[in-house]
C-alpha positions in Angstrom: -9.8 -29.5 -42.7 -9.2 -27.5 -45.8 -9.4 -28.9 -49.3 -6.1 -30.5 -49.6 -4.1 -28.9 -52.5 -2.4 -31.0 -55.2 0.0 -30.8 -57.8 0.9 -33.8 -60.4 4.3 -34.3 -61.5 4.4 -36.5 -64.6 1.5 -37.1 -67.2 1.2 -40.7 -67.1 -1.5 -42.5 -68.9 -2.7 -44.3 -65.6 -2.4 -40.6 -63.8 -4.7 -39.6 -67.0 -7.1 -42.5 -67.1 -7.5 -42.7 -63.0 -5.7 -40.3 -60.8 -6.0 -36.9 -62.3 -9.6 -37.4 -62.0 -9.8 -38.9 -58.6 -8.0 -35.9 -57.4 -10.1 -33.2 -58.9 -13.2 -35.1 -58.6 -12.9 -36.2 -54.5 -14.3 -33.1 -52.6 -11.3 -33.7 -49.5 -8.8 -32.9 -52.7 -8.7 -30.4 -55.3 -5.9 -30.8 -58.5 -4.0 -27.2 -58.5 -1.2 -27.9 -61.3 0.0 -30.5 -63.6 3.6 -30.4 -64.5 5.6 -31.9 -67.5 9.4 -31.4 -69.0 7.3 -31.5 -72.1 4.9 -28.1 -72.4 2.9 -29.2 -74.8 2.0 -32.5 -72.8 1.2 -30.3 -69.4 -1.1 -27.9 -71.7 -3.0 -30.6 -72.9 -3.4 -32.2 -69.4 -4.2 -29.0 -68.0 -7.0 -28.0 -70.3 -8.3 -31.9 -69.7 -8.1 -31.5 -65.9 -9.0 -27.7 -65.4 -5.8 -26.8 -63.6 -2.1 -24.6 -63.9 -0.5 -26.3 -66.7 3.6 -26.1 -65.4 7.0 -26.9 -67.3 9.7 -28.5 -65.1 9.2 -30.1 -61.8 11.2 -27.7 -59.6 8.7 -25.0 -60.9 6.0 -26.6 -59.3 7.6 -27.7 -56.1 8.3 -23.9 -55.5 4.4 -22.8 -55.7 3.1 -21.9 -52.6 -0.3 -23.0 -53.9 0.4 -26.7 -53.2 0.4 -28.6 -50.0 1.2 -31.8 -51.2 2.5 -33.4 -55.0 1.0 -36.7 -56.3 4.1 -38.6 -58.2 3.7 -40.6 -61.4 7.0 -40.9 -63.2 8.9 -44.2 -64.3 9.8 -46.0 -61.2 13.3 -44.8 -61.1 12.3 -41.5 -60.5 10.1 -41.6 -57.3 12.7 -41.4 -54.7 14.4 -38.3 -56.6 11.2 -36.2 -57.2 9.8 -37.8 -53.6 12.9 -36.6 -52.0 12.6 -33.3 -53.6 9.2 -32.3 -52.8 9.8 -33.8 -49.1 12.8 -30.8 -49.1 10.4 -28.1 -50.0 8.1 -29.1 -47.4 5.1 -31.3 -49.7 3.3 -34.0 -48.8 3.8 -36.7 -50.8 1.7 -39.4 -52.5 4.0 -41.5 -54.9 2.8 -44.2 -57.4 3.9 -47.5 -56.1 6.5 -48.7 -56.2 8.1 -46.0 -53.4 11.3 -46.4 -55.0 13.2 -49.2 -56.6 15.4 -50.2 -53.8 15.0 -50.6 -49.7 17.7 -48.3 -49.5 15.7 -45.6 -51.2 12.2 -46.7 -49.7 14.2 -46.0 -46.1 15.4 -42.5 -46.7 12.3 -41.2 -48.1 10.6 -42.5 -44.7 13.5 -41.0 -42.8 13.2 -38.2 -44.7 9.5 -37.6 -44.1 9.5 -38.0 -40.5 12.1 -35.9 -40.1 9.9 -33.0 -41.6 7.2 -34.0 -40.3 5.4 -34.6 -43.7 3.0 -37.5 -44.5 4.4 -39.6 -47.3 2.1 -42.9 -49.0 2.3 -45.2 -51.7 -0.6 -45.4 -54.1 -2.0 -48.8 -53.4 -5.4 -48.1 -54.3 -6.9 -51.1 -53.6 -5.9 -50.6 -49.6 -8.8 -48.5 -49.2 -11.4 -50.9 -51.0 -13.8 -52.2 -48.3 -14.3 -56.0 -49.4 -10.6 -56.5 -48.4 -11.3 -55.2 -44.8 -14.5 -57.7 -45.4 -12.3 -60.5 -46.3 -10.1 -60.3 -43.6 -12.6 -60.0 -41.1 -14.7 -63.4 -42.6 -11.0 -64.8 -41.8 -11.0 -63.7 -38.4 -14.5 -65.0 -37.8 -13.8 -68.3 -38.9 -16.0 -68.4 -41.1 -13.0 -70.5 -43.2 -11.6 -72.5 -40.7 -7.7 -71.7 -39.7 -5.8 -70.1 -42.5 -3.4 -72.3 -44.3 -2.8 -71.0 -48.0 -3.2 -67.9 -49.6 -2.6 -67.2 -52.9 -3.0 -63.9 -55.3 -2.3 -62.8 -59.1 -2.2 -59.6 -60.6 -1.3 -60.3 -64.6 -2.3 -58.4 -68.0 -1.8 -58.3 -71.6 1.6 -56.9 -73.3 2.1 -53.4 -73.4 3.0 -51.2 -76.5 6.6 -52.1 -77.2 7.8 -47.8 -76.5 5.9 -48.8 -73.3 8.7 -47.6 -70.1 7.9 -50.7 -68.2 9.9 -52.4 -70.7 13.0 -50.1 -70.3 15.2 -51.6 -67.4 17.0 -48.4 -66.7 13.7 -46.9 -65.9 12.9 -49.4 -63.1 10.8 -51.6 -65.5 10.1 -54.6 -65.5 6.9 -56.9 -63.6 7.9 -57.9 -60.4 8.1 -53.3 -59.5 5.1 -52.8 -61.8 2.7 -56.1 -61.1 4.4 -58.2 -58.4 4.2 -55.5 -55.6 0.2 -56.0 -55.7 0.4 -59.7 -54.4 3.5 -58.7 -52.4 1.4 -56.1 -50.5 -1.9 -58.1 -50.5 0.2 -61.2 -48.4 1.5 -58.6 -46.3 -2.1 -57.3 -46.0 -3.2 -60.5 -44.5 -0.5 -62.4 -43.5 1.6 -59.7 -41.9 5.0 -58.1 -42.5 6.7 -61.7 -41.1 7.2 -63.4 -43.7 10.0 -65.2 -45.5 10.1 -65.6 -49.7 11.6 -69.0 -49.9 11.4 -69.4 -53.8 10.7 -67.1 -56.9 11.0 -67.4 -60.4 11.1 -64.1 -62.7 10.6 -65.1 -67.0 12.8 -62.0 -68.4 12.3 -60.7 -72.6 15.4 -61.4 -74.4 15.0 -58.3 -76.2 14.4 -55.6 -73.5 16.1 -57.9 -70.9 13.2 -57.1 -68.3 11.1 -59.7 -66.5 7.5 -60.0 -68.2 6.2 -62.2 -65.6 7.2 -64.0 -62.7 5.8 -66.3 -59.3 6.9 -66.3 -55.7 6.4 -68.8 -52.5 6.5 -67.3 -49.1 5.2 -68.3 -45.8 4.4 -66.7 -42.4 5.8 -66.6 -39.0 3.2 -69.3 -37.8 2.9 -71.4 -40.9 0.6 -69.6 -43.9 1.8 -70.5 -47.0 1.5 -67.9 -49.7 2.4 -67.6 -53.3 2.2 -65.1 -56.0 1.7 -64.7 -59.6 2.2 -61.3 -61.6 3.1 -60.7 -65.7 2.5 -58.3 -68.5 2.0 -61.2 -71.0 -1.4 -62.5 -69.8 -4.8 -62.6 -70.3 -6.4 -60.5 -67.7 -6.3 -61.8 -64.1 -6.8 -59.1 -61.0 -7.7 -62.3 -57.8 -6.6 -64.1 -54.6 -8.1 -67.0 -52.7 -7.9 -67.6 -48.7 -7.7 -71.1 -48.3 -8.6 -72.3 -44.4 -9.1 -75.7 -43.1 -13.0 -75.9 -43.7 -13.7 -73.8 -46.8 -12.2 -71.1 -49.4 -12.9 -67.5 -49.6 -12.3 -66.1 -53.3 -12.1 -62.6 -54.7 -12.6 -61.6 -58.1 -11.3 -57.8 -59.7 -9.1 -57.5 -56.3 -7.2 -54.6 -57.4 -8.6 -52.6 -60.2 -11.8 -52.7 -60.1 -13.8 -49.6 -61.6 -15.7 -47.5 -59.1 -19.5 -49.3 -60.1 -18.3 -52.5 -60.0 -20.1 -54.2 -56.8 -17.6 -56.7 -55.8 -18.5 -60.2 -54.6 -16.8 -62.4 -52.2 -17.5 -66.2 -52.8 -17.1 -68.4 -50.0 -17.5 -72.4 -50.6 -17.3 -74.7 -47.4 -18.0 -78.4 -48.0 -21.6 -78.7 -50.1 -22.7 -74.9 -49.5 -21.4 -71.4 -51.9 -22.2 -68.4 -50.6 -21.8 -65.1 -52.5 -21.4 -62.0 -50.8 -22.2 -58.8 -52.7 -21.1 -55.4 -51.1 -21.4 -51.9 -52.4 -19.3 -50.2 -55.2 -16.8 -48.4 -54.0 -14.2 -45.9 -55.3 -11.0 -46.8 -54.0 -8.8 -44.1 -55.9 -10.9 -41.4 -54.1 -11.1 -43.2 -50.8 -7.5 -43.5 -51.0 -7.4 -39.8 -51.5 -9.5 -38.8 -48.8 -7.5 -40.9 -46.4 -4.4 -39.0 -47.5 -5.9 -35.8 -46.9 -7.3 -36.8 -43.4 -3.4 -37.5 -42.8 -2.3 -34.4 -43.9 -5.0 -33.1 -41.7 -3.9 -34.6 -38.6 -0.3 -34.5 -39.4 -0.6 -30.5 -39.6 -3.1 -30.3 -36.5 0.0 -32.3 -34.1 3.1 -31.2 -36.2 3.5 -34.8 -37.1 2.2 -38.0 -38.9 1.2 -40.2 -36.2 0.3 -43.4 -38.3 3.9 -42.9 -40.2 5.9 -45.4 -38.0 3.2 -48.1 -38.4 2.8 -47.5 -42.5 7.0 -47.0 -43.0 7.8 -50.5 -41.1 5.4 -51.8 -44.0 6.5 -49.8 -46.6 10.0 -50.6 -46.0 8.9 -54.4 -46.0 7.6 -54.5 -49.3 10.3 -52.8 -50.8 13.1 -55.9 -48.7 10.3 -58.7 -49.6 10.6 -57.2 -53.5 14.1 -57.0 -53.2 14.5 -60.7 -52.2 12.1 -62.1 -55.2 14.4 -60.5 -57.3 18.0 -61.6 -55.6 16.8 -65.5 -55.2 14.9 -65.7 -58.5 15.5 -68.4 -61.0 15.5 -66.3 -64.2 14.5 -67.7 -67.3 
């Protein structure tokens, strides 16, 4: 396959810090143009990133240089720029979350495999190996039957001009945090699952939530429960709990591209730590999206998209009900 061409819309700091180089830095990818409503902002990303600087989204969607657009604008403005790009025939790779409603989230996927584009969510960590490790120490047993899992994903308070804290931008934890725990249940629970409690602490001042918790359980029993915030010391974990032992994961989300992870599993008297290789999950993420984009040019169509939109559109619902049943305080 090609090199997979790719044009940024938005200049965010994570898109600075992580993205922008993953995309110009995985050989599947290459970054073609950077675009910003602000010229002086796309100039200065461009000259960081060795690529087109371009003023106003629509300008880059009509280059015939890019096959696909990588999305990182404030939350409320995925499914608008996603939907626009879809129309003139991009790929898409959006920052998660998809878009800030299920009703969104389902006309982007309608949208996309009606033109027969691939579209993902930017859930990095999907492509880190000790997760696929994790699961399959669960499926050996090596835990016993699964009976609890439970997952965090907090940090420390952002700058107070910071959008996450602007509720007409989509802010807010529960879209910026809460959808890593969300996605990692779903990851190895399944999509079956039901949210039976949630509580969501909101700033007075902003009127956003800064942190929150959910309870959930699966189809044949798992329970689950989440933790997320922006007012926290560091905390990036979850813990598979069976009936003869634990399984525990440290730096589950983020974690850099030399960090070796290690997967601790304690059964009765004996701890065993597993370490596996570093891994960059930003550029295997990437490459995966190219190799879709690959495929989905070679048969005209996406063939994994009905499999990743049924769990796409089931985060966005199992987000939308933390929210609707949560005790806000």
């Amino acid at each position: 396959m090609s090199v997979l061409r790719v044009g940024a819309i938005g200049c965010s700091s994570f898109g600075a810090r992580t993205m922008l180089p993953a995309i110009r830095d995985t050989p599947a990818t290459v970054l073609t143009a950077v675009a910003s409503r602000d010229r002086a902002k796309a100039e200065s990303f461009a000259r960081k990133f060795g690529c087109d600087p371009v003023v106003g989204y629509e300008d880059l969607l009509s280059r015939q240089d890019i096959d696909a657009v990588y999305v990182a604008l404030p939350n409320s403005l995925h499914h608008e720029m996603a939907a626009a790009a879809l129309e003139c025939g991009k790929h898409v790779l959006a920052e998660k979350p998809l878009a800030t409603t299920v009703r969104e989230t389902a006309d982007l996927v309608r949208l996309a495999d009606a033109r027969g584009l691939v579209l993902r969510e930017n859930f990095g960590f999907l492509h880190h190996g000790q997760h696929r490790r994790a699961l399959s120490l669960v499926r050996e047993g090596r835990i016993g039957g699964l009976r609890h899992f439970t997952s965090a994903f907090c940090f420390p308070p952002l700058p107070g001009d910071d959008i996450r804290y602007r509720p007409d931008l989509g802010g807010g934890a529960l879209l910026d945090a809460g959808v890593y725990p969300v996605r990692a249940t779903q990851y190895f629970l399944g999509d079956d699952l039901t949210v039976t409690g949630a509580v969501l602490r909101c700033d007075p001042v902003s009127g956003v939530d800064v942190s929150g918790s959910f309870v959930a359980c699966s189809a044949d029993g798992v329970i689950a429960t989440g933790d997320f915030g922006f007012e926290h010391g560091y905390g990036s974990r979850y813990r598979l709990w069976g009936g003869t032992g634990q399984l525990t994961v440290e730096r589950a989300f983020t974690p850099p591209p030399w960090h070796a992870p290690t997967l601790r599993v304690v059964s009765q008297n004996l701890v065993e730590e597993l370490t596996l290789p570093a891994e960059d999950q930003m550029s295997a993420g990437l490459s995966a999206f190219a190799a879709a984009v690959g495929t989905a040019r070679a048969r005209g169509r996406d063939p994994h998209h009905r499999k990743w939109a049924a769990t796409a559109i089931r985060t966005a619902e199992l987000v939308a009900r933390i929210g609707e049943i949560a005790h806000r305080v």
